[in-house]
N, C-alpha and C positions, 0 to 999 in steps of 0.2 A: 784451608777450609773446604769440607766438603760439598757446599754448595756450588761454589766457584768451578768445583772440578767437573760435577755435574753443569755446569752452562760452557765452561772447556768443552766439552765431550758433547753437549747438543750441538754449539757453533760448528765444530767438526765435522759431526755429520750431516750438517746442513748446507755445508761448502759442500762435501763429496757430493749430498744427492744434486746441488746446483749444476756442478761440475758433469756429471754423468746426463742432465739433464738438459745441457747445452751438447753435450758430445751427441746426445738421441736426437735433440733436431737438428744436428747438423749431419748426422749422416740419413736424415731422412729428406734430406734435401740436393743431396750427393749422390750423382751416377756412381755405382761399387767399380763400372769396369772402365771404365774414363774417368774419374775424378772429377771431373766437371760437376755444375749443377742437372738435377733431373727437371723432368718438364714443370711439375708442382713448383721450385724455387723459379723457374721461369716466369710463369704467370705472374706470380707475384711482383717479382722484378720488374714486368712492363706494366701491368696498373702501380705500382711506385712511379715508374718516369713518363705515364700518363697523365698521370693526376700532377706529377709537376710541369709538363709540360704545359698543361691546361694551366694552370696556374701561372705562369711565368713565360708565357711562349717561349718556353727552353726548348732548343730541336732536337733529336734522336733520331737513330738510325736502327733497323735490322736488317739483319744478314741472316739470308736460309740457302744452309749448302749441305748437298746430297752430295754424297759417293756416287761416280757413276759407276753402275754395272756392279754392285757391289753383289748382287745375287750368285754372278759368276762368278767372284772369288771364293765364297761361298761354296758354292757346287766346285770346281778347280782343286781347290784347297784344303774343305775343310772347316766349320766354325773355329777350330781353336786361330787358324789362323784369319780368318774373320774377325775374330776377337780382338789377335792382333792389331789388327789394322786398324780398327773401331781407337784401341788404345793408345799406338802412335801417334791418329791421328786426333785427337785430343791433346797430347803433349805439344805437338806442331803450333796448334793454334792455338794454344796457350802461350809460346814464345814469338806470336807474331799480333800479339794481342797487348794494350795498353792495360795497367790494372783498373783501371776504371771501367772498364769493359767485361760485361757480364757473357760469360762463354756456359752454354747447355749443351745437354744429347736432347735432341728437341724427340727423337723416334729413334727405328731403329739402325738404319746409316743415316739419319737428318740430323743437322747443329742447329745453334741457331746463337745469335753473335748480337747482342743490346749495346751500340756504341750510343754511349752518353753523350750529349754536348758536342754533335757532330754533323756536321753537312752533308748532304748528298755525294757530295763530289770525292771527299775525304775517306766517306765510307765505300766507294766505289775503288778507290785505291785501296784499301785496305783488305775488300775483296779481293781482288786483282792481284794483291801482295802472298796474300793468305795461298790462292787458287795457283798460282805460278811456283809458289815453295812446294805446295803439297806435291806438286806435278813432277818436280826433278829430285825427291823423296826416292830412294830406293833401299824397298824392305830384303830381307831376306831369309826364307827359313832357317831356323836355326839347325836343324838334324841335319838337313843336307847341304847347307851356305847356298841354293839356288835363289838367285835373286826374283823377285813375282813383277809381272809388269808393271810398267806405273801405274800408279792410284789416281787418278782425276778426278776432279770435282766440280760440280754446276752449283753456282752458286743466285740468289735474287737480294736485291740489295731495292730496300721500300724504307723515306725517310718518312714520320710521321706528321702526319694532317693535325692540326688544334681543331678537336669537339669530333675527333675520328672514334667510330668505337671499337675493342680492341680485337675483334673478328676480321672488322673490313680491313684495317692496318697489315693483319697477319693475311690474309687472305691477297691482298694486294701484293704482297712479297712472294706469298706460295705462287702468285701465278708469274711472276718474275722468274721464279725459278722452275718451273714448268716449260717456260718460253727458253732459257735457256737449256733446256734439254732436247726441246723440237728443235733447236737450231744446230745439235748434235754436240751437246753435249762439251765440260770442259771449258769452262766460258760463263762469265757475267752480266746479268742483264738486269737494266733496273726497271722497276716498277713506272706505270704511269702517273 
């Protein structure tokens, strides 16, 4: 019956536009050169486990860790392998990462790491975990197999406050991680 075929033929095209329409917010939500989430899927993600945590005094963690010195690999090397590095290191903390835990490119070398339903202390190893693997990482160009010095990274680690709002949260971590830069860098320090 030609009706049928014609409701065939709409349901189909109404699956592919769904389809293709799931695939657009999700890669509008996706770093292109890390895979990770971009800063826009961040946000979102911490007013979600804000608004839970308000709701349920559920604890959460963040984690903001910078490349140190990543300008000089840059100027050294080169952005393609800049890019590299950016890209490895996305993968890294991806595998050192729980799947409940939400991993971003918060900037341009910054992450930034949403540990759900996690203590201070937990997410301070976790740092610590993350920060120690990246450090004995060693990349290498590919044209010429020279291996680049190690990668380190400073990282701030700030568990969240119930009725914090979500500025002073991230701001309390940024300077976490700012402190761990003045203290030279490579190194975890947690928020007050």
């Amino acid at each position: 019956d030609k009706n049928v075929e014609i409701q065939r033929a709409l349901t189909e095209e109404m699956n592919k536009l769904k389809q293709e329409l799931s695939n657009a917010r999700r890669e509008a939500a996706i770093d292109s050169l890390t895979g990770l989430f971009n800063r826009r899927a961040f946000d979102r993600r911490l007013d979600e486990l804000i608004e839970r945590a308000n709701g349920l005094d559920d604890s959460f963690c963040l984690l903001l860790l910078d490349i140190d010195f990543f300008k000089r690999i840059n100027d050294s090397y080169g952005h393609m392998v800049g890019d590299k590095v950016l890209s490895e290191f996305g993968k890294q903390i991806g595998r050192l990462t729980r799947r409940s835990d939400f991993l971003a490119r918060y900037g341009g070398e910054e992450f930034a790491i949403l540990l759900p339903q996690t203590r201070i202390t937990a997410a301070f190893t976790v740092a610590e975990n993350v920060r120690g693997t990246l450090e004995r990482v060693r990349l290498r160009r590919s044209q010429s197999g020279e291996s680049l010095e190690a990668i380190t990274v400073s990282v701030g680690v700030a568990c969240y406050r119930i009725d914090e709002d979500r500025e002073a949260f991230i701001a309390r971590c940024d300077k976490a991680l700012y402190r761990a830069k003045e203290l030279g860098r490579n190194r975890t320090v947690l928020a007050d």
